[in-house]
C-alpha positions in Angstrom: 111.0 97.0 66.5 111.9 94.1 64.0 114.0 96.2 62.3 116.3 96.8 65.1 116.5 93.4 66.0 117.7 92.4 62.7 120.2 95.3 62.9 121.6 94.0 66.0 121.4 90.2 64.0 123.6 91.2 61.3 126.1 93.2 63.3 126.4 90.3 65.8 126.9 88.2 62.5 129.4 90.8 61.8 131.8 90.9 64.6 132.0 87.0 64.7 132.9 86.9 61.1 135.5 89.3 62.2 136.5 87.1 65.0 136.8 84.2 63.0 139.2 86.3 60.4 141.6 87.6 62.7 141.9 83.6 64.4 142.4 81.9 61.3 145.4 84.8 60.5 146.6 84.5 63.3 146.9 80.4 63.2 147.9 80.6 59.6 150.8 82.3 60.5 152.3 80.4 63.5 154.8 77.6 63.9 152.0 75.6 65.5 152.2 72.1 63.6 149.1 70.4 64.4 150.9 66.9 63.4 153.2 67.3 66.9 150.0 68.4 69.0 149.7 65.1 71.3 152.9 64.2 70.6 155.7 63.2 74.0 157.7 66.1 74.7 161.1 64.7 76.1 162.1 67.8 78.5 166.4 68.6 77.6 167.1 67.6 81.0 166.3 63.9 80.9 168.7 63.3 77.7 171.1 61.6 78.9 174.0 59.2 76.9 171.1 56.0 77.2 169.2 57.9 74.3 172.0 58.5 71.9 170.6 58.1 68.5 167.4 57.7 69.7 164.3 60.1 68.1 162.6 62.5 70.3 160.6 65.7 70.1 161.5 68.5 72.1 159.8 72.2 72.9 161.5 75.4 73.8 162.3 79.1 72.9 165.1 79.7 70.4 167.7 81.5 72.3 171.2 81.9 69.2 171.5 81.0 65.7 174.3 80.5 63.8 174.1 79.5 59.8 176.7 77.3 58.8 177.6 76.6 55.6 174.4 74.1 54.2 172.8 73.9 57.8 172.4 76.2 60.5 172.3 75.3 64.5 169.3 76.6 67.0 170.4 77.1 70.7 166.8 76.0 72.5 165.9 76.4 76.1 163.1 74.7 77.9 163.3 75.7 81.0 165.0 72.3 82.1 168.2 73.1 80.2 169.6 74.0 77.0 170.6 72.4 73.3 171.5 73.0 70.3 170.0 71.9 67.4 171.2 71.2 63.8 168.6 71.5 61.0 168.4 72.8 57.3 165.8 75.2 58.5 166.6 78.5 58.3 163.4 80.5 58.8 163.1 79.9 62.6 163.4 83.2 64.5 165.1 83.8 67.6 162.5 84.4 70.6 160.0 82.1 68.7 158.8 78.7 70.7 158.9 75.8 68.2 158.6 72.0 69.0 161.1 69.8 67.1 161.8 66.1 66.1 165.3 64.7 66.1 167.6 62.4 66.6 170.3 63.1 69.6 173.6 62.9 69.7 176.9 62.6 71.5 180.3 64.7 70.6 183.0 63.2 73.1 185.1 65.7 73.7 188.5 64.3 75.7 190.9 67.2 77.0 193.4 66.8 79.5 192.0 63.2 80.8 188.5 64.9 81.3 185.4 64.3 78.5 183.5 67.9 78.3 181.7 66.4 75.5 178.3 67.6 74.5 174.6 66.6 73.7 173.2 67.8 70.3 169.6 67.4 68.3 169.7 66.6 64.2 167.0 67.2 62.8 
């Protein structure tokens, strides 16, 4: 009988050993940055021309990329709206959720009496 239980011991040993594989692979391999855990996410709808220039962290899905020439810009959507961001990154997917710090800013854009300018995030 004290064989079995030490059979069922070791194979219990086993499959959280396995457990504890497969979560640290699966961490080690995420975007998760464990310095922004805690951190205020500013939600893309309350930017507003007040926090020009100032540094925020925002979270959302990638939606478009485009490369540029030595940057490339993110299209992110939080649910609250949509912006796009300009870093030197180039590894982040589109579908992937990330959280990013930046500064915003402003592009006025005046056309025919009218500003259509636009919000952006630099990294």
């Amino acid at each position: 009988m004290r064989q079995a239980n030490n059979f069922y011991d070791s194979l219990s040993v086993g499959y959280w050993g396995l457990f504890c594989l497969i979560l640290a692979g699966l961490t080690g391999c995420s975007n998760l940055n464990l310095a922004t855990i805690g951190t205020n996410i500013t939600p893309i709808r309350d930017l507003t021309p007040q926090k020009n220039n100032v540094t925020v962290y925002i979270q959302g899905k990638i939606e478009k990329h485009a490369p540029l020439l030595k940057k490339h810009v993110y299209q992110l959507d939080d649910t609250t709206g949509k912006i796009w961001v300009l870093t030197n990154q180039q590894n982040l997917r589109v579908g992937s959720q990330i959280v990013i710090k930046g500064q915003v800013r402003y592009q006025s854009i005046p056309l025919g009496g009218k500003e259509l300018g636009e919000f952006y995030l630099e990294e």
